[in-house]
C-alpha positions in Angstrom: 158.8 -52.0 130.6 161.0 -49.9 128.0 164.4 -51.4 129.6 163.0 -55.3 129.8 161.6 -55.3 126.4 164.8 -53.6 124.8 167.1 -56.2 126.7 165.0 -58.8 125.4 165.1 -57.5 122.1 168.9 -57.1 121.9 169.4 -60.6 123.6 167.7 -61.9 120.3 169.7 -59.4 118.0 173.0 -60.9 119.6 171.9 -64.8 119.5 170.6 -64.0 115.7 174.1 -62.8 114.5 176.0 -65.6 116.1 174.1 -68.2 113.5 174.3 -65.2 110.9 176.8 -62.5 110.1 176.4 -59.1 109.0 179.6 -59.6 107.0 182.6 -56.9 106.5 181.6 -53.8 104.5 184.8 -51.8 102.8 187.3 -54.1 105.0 185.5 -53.4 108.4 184.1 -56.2 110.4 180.5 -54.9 111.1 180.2 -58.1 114.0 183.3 -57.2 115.7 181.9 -53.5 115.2 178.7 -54.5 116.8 180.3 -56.6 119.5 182.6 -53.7 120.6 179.0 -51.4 120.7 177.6 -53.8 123.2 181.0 -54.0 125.5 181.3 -50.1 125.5 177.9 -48.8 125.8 174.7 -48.7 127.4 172.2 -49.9 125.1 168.9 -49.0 127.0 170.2 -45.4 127.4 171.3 -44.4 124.2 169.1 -43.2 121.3 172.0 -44.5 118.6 175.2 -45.8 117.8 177.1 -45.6 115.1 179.7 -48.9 114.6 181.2 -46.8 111.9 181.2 -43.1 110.9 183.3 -42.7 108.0 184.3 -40.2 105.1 187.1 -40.5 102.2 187.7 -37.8 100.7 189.8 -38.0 97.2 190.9 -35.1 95.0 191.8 -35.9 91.2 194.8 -34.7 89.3 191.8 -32.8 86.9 190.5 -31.2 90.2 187.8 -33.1 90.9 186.5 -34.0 94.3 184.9 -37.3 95.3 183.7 -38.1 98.8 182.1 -41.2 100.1 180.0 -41.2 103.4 179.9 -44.8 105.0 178.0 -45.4 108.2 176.6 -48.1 110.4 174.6 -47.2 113.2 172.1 -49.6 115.4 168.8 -47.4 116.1 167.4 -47.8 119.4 164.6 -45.3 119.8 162.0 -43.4 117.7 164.4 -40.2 118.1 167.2 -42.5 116.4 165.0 -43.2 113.3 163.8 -39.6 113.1 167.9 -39.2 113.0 169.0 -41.2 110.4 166.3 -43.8 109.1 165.2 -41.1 106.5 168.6 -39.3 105.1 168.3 -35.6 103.3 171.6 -35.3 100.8 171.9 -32.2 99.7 173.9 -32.0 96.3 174.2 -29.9 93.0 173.2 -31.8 89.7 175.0 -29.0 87.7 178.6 -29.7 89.4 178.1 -32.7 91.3 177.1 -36.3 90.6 175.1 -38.6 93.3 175.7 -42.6 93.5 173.7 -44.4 96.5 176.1 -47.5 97.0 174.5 -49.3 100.3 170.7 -48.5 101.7 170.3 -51.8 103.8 168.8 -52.6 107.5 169.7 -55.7 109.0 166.8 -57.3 111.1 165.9 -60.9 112.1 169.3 -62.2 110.9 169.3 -60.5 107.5 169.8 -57.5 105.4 166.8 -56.0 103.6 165.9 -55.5 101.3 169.1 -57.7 100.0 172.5 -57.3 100.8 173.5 -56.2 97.4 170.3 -54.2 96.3 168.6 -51.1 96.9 164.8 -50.8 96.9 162.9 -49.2 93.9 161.3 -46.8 96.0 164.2 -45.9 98.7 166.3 -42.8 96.3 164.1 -39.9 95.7 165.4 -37.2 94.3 163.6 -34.0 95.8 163.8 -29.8 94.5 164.4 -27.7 98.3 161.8 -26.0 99.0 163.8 -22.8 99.6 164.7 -22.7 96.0 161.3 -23.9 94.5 160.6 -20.5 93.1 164.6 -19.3 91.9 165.1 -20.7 88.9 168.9 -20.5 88.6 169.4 -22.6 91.6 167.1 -25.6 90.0 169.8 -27.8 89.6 169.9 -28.7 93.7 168.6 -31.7 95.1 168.2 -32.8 98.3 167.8 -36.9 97.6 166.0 -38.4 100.1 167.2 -42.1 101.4 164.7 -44.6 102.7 165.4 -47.4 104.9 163.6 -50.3 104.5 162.6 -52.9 107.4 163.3 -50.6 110.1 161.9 -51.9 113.4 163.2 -51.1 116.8 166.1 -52.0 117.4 168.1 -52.6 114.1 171.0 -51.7 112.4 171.4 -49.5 109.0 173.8 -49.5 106.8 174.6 -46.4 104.2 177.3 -45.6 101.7 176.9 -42.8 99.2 179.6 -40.9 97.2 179.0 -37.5 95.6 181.7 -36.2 93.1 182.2 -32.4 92.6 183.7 -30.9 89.0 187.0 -29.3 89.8 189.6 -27.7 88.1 193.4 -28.3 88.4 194.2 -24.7 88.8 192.0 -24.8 92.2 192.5 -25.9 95.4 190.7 -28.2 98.0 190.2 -28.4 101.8 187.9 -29.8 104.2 186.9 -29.5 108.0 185.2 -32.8 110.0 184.8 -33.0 113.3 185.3 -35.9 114.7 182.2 -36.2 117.3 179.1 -36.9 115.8 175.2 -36.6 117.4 175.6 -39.8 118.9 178.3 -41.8 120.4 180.8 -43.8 117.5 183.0 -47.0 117.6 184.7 -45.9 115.0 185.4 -42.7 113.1 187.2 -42.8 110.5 188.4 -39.7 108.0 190.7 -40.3 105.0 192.0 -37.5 102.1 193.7 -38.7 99.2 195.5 -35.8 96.6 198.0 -36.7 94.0 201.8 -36.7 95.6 201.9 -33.2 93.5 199.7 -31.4 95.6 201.2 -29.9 98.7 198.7 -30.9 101.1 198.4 -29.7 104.5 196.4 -30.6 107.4 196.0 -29.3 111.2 194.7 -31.0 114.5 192.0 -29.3 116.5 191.3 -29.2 120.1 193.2 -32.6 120.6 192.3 -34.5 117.5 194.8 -37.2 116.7 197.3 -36.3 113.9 197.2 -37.5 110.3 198.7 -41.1 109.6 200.3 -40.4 106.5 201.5 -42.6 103.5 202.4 -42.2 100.5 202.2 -44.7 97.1 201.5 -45.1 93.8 200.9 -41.4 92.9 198.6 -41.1 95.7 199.5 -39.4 99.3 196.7 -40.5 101.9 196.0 -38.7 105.3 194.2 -41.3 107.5 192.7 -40.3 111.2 190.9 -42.9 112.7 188.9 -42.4 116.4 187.9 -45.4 118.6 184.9 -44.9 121.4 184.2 -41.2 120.6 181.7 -39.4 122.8 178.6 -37.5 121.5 178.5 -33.9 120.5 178.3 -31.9 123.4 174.2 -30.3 123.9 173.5 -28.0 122.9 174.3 -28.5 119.7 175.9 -25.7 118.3 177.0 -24.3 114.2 180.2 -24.9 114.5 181.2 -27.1 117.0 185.0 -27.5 115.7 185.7 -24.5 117.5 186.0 -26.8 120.9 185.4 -30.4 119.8 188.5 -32.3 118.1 188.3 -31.6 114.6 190.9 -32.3 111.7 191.3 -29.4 109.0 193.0 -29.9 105.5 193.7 -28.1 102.6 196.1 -28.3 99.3 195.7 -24.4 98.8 199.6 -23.1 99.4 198.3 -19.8 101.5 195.4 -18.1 102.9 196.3 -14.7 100.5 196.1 -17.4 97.3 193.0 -18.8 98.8 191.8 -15.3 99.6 192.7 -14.0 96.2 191.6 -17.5 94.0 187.7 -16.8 95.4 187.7 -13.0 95.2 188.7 -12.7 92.0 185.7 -15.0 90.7 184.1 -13.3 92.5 185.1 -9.7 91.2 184.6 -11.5 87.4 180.7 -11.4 88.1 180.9 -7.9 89.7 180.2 -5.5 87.6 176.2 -3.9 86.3 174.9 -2.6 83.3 175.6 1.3 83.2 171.1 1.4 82.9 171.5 -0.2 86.3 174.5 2.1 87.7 172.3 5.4 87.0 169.1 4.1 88.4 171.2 3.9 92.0 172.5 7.0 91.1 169.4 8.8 90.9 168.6 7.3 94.9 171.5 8.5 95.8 171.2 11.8 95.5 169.4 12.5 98.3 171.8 11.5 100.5 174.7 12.7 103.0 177.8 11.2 103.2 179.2 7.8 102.9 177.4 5.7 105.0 174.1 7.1 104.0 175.3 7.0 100.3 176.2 3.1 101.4 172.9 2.3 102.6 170.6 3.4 100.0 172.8 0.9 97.4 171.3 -1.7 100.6 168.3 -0.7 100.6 167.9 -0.8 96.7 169.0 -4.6 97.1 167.0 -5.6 99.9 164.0 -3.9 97.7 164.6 -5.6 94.4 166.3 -8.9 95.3 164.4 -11.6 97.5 166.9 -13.2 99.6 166.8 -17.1 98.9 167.6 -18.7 102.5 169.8 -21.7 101.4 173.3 -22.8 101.9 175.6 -20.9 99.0 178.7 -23.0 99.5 177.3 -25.0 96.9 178.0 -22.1 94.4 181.2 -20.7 96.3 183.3 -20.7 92.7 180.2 -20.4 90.4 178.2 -17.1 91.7 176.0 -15.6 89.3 176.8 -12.1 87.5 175.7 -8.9 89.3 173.3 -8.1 86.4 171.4 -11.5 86.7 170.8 -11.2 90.2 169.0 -8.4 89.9 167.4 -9.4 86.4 165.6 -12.5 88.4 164.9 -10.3 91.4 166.7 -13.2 93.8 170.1 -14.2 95.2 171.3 -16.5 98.5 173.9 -14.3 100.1 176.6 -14.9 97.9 174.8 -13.9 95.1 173.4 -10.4 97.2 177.1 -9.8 98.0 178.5 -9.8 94.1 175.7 -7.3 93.1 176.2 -5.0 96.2 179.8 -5.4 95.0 179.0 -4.3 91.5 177.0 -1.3 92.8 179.5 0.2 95.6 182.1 -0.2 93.3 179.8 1.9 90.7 179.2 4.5 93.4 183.3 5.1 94.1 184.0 2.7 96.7 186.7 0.3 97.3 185.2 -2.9 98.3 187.2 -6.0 99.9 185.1 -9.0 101.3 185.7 -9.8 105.3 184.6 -12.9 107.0 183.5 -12.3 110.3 182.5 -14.4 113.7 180.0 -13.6 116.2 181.7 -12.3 119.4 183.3 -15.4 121.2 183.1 -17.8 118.0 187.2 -17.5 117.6 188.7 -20.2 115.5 192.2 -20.5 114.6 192.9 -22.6 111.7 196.4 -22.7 110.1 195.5 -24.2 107.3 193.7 -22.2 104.3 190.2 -24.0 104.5 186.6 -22.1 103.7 184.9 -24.3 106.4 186.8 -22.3 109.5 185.5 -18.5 108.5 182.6 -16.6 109.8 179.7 -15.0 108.3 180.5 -13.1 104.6 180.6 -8.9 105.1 181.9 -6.5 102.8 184.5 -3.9 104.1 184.1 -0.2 102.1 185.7 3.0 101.9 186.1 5.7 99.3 188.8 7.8 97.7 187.5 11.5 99.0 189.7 14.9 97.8 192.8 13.7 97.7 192.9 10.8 99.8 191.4 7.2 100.9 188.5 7.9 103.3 189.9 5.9 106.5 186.7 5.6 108.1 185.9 2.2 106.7 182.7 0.4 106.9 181.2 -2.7 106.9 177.5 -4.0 104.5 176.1 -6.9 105.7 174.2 -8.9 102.4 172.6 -11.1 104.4 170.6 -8.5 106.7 171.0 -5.2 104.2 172.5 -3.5 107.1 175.6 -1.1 107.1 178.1 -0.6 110.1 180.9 1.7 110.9 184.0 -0.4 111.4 184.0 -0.5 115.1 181.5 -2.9 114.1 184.6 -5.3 114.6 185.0 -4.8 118.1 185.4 -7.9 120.1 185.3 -10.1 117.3 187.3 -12.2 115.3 187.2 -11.6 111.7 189.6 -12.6 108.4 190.0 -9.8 105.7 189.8 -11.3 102.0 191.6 -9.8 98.7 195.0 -9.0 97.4 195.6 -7.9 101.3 194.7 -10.8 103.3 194.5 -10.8 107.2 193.2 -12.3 110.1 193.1 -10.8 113.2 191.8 -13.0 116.4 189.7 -10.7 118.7 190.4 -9.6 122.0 192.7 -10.8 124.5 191.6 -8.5 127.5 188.4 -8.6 129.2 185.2 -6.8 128.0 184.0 -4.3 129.8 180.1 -2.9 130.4 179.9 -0.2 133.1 176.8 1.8 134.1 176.8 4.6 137.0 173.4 6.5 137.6 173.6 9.4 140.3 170.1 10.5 141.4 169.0 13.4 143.8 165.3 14.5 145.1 164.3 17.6 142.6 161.7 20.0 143.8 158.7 18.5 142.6 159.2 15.4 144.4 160.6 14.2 141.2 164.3 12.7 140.9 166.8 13.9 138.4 170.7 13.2 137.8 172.9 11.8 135.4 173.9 8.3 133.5 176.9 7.3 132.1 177.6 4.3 130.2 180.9 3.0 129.4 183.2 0.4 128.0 183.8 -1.3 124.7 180.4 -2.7 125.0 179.1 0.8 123.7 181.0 0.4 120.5 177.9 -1.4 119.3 175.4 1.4 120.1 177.8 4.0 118.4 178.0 2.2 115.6 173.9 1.7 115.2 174.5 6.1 114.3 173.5 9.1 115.6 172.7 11.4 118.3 169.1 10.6 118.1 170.1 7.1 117.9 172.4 7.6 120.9 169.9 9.3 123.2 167.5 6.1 122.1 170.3 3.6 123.5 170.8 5.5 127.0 166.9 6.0 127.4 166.5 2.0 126.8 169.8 1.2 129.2 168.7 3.9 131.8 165.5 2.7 131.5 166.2 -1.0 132.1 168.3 -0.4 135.5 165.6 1.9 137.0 162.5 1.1 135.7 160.5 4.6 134.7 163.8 6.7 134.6 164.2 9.0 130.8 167.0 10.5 129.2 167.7 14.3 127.9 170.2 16.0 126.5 173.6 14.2 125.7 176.8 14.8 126.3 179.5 14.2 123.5 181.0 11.1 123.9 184.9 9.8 124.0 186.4 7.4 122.0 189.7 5.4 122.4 190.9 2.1 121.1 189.9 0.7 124.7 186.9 1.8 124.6 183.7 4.2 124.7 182.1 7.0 127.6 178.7 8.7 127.0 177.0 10.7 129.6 173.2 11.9 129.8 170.8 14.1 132.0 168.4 11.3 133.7 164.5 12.1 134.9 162.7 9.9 137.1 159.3 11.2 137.6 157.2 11.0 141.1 155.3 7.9 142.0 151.4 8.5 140.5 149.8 6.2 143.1 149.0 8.5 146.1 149.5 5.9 148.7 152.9 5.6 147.6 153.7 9.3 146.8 156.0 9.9 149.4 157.6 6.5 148.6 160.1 5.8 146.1 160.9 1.7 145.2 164.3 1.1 142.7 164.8 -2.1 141.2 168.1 -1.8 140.0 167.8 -4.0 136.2 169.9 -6.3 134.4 171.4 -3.6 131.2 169.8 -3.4 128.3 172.1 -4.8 125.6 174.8 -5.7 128.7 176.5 -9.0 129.7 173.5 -11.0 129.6 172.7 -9.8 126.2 176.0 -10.7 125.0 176.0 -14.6 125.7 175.8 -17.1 123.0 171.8 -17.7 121.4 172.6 -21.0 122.7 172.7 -20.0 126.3 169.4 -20.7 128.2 169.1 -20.3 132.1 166.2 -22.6 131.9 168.6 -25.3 131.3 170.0 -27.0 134.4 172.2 -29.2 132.9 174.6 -28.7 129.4 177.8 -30.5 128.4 179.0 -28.2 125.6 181.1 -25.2 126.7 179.8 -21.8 126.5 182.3 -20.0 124.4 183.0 -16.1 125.4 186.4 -15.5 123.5 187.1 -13.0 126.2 186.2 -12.8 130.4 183.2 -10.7 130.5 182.6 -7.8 132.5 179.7 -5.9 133.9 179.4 -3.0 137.0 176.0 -1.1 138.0 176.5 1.7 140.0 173.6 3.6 141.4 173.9 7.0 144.0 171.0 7.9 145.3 170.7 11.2 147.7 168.7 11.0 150.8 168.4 14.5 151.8 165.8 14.3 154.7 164.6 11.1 153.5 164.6 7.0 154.6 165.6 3.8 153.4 163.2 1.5 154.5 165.0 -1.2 152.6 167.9 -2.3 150.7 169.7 -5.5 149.9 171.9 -7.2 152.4 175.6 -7.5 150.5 176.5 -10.8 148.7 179.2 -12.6 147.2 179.1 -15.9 145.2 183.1 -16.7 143.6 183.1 -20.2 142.3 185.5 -21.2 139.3 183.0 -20.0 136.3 183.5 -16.1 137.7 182.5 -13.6 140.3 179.0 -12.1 141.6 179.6 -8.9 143.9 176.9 -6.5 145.5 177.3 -4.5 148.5 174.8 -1.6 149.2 175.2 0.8 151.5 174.1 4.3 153.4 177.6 6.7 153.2 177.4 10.4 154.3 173.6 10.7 153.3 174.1 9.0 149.5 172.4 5.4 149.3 175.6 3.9 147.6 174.5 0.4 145.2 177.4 -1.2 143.3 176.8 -4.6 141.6 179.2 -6.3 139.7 179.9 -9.6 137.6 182.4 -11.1 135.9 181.9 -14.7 133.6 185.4 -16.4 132.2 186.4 -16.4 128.5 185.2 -20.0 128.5 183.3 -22.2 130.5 183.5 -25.3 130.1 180.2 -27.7 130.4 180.7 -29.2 133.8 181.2 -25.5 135.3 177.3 -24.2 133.5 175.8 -24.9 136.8 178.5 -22.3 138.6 177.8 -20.0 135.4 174.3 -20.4 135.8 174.5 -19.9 139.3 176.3 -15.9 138.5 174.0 -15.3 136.1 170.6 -16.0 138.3 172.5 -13.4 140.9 172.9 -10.9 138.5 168.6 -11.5 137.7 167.6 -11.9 141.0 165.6 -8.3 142.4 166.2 -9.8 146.0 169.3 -8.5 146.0 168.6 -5.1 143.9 165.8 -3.7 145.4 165.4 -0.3 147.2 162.8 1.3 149.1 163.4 4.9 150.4 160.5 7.0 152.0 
């Protein structure tokens, strides 16, 4: 019924505009637009289009920075209004100005309310509710615009430009990616900087180049896109890392980029001496650096409420380190120039680092703020006679501290007078478990584990021995269900990785029918492969067209020996192999010279692509699937 009425419906919104037009808006032709909509898509399946998606971006010789959003989009379901019917604009009355040009629906032939006005009630100005209580932040708004006349189907029209203070000392630079959440006619991205700036820009993942002109003071980079597909599902943070994307900037490096934000940074860094003594006094009780580092976390995580709200918005304007903790809350930004202050108080050498999530590696040439990763802080301090090497890493956003190995696996882009990037791994990552067991006296079993790989970097880092024992009790523990860890053997490190061994107990059955009977599952790792996948990876999900982004081929082997002496398998898993072009699946189990020998082992590529998740899918439900890992012995 959905598919009759719709086509009845857009058979009427066609015949309407050939006796009226919707006109040209900024010198586009919104009926061509429309027309070219109709030829190239499928109307009863799609939620939206958008007939234009557009952004001009223009930086003034005083610094400042206007950019005006213009779209067009014909709205076929509720899902499509939910989308863009009812706009949230976040902006910053302090540094920015808001003016709402077009808010118009066109419907039975006609735009409403008018093709020139905007109704009374459709701008409202709103506070965000994460800063309702955080005085300092006040000045945001999030201005709500309201569509009038909106009935299924129509078509909206919006144009808004918000202008940003800037200074001429400072740079500018932008990232836009060209897809969008629904599929676009036309996509259209322009920058405009005085011909004194020494703009730059940089195509990703097989975005079009910039069309560059230059006149009357003004150079203009222009990238249009005709019939661009959707945004790959699921939707993910930062989709530039594999959808075509455009990066500019008018900053000359990434060191004067580095050093422009750091050092307005360090401006705000310092605390009252009142303040400085009172972490003093906490610190006192502890030993070394690390513990030293985390009580100055733990005294921020105490005293200053973390306000959960975008802080690009104040990325040159962060508050002083004393006022943060005056008002008893920060956003990140804010948390990071007080921990500053106080690690720098306590003898540290602090330099910000910008850090991904394993797999999230994006190279961008161009000096642009939009292309980094999460905001850390790297540490170390001047100890005897020299620079403590064993750096670490405070996270403001979690009050956590990390040795450096932190860093493993990931990509990350070191801030300060000393900038530098460095990309992650090239190599694959490696997670290896063996487990040797052998019948004890008591009819209980007892052996060894040993975990190694770069994957253990992580678990090492998390501290201690006790911590340590913790991590092999929860891995062993995981691949045979019951199994406990003793005493543990030092560790190796090496830059390619980690080893750990441990003494393993597996206690006897309790259940008396069962005594003599001993059933192994043999687990999926805690904190392995599977552990290790993007949040956005579900195995519930049949079907995904985004790519599943690793950085680097992923590894994981289980091993598990097992020792008969006098006693019976009664079952074990027949071998099995699945190779298809997302990886490899291997298991092969087998009775040699009295040992019951398990050896399971997977490997997933660097990157999947979205039309290979159902052969990535298909490894992964091997690896979870206790058909193949399960052992009875008797």
């Amino acid at each position: 019924m959905r598919s009759t009425m719709l086509t009845l419906v857009l058979f009427l919104i066609a015949g309407t505009a050939l006796a009226a037009d919707m006109g040209t808006s900024a010198g586009h032709d919104l009926d061509k637009l429309w027309r070219d909509a109709q030829k190239s898509y499928d109307l009863e399946t799609e939620d939206a289009v958008l007939l234009l998606e557009s952004r001009h971006v223009t930086v003034s010789d005083d610094g400042a920075l206007a950019t005006r959003v213009h779209r067009v989009v014909w709205i076929g379901t509720s899902r499509g209004i939910r989308e863009y019917a009812d706009l949230r604009v976040p902006w910053n009355s302090a540094t920015s100005t808001l003016d709402v040009e077009i808010l118009r629906t066109w419907m039975d032939g006609r735009w409403w309310p008018d093709a020139r006005e905007i109704g009374e009630t459709a701008v409202v100005h709103t506070l965000p509710r994460a800063v309702n209580h955080a005085d300092d932040y006040t000045s945001m708004r999030e201005t709500m615009l309201l569509h009038d006349g909106v009935e299924l189907p129509c078509i909206m029209e919006t144009a808004y430009t918000i202008a940003e203070q800037g200074s001429p000392a400072a740079g500018a630079d932008g990232l836009f990616v060209i897809p969008q959440r629904d599929p676009a006619v036309l996509t259209e991205y322009v920058v405009r900087v005085p011909t004194g700036a020494a703009v730059k820009s940089q195509a990703l993942n097989e975005a079009p180049s910039a069309d560059t002109k230059t006149s009357g003071g003004v150079r203009t980079l222009t990238w249009k896109v005709e019939k661009s597909p959707a945004l790959g599902l699921p939707w993910a943070a930062r989709p530039a890392r594999y959808e075509p994307a455009v990066a500019w900037s008018t900053w000359d490096t990434w060191p004067e980029l580095s050093q422009n934000w750091w050092n307005t940074v360090l401006v705000e860094a310092s605390v009252s001496d009142e303040l400085a003594a009172e972490v003093d006094k906490r610190r006192l009780g502890a030993f070394g650096a690390r513990d030293e580092a985390q009580v100055v976390m733990d005294f921020v995580e105490e005293t200053v409420r973390t306000i959960h709200y975008d802080d690009r918005f104040w990325r040159m304007a962060p508050r002083d380190a004393d006022r943060v903790w005056e008002t008893g809350y920060g956003h990140v930004l804010d948390k990071a120039v007080l921990t500053t202050a106080l690690l720098t108080a306590a003898g540290f050498e602090v330099t910000p680092v910008f850090v991904d999530a394993p797999g999230q590696t994006m190279f961008i040439s161009v000096p642009c703020f939009d292309g980094l990763g999460s905001l850390m802080l790297r540490m170390r301090r001047f100890e005897g006679e020299a620079w403590n090497n064993l750096a670490m890493l405070c996270d403001p956003a979690h009050g956590t501290v990390h040795a450096e190995s932190f860093l493993q696996g990931r990509s990350w882009f070191q801030f300060g007078n000393q900038a530098k990037q460095n990309f992650g791994p090239t190599g694959p990552s490696a997670n290896m478990v063996f487990v040797v067991l052998e019948p004890g006296e008591d009819g209980e079993w007892t052996g060894t584990v040993e975990h190694s790989g770069d994957y253990l970097f992580h678990f090492l880092d998390e501290a201690g021995s006790d911590g340590l024992v913790a991590h092999l009790s929860n891995l062993v523990g995981s691949v045979i269900e019951g199994a406990e860890v003793g005493e543990v053997r030092p560790q190796v490190l090496s830059a390619h990785g980690a080893s750990v061994v441990g003494e393993v107990t597996l206690a006897a059955g309790d259940d008396d029918e069962d005594a003599e009977k001993t059933r192994l599952v043999i687990g999926v790792p805690d904190g392995g492969l599977l552990d290790r996948l993007p949040g956005d990876v579900h195995l519930y999900e049949d079907t995904r067209t985004a790519p599943v982004l690793l950085g680097t081929a992923l590894q994981q082997m289980v091993v598990v020996r097992v020792k008969l002496d006098d006693r019976e398998v009664m079952l074990m898993p027949e071998a099995r192999t699945l190779a298809n072009d997302a990886g490899l699946f291997e298991m092969d189990c087998a009775v040699v010279d009295g040992w019951v020998q398990y050896a399971r082992s997977l490997q997933v590529n660097g990157k999947v692509p979205g039309d290979l998740w159902a052969d990535m899918r298909a490894l992964l439900l091997e690896e979870m699937d206790e058909a193949g890992a399960t052992i009875v012995i008797e």
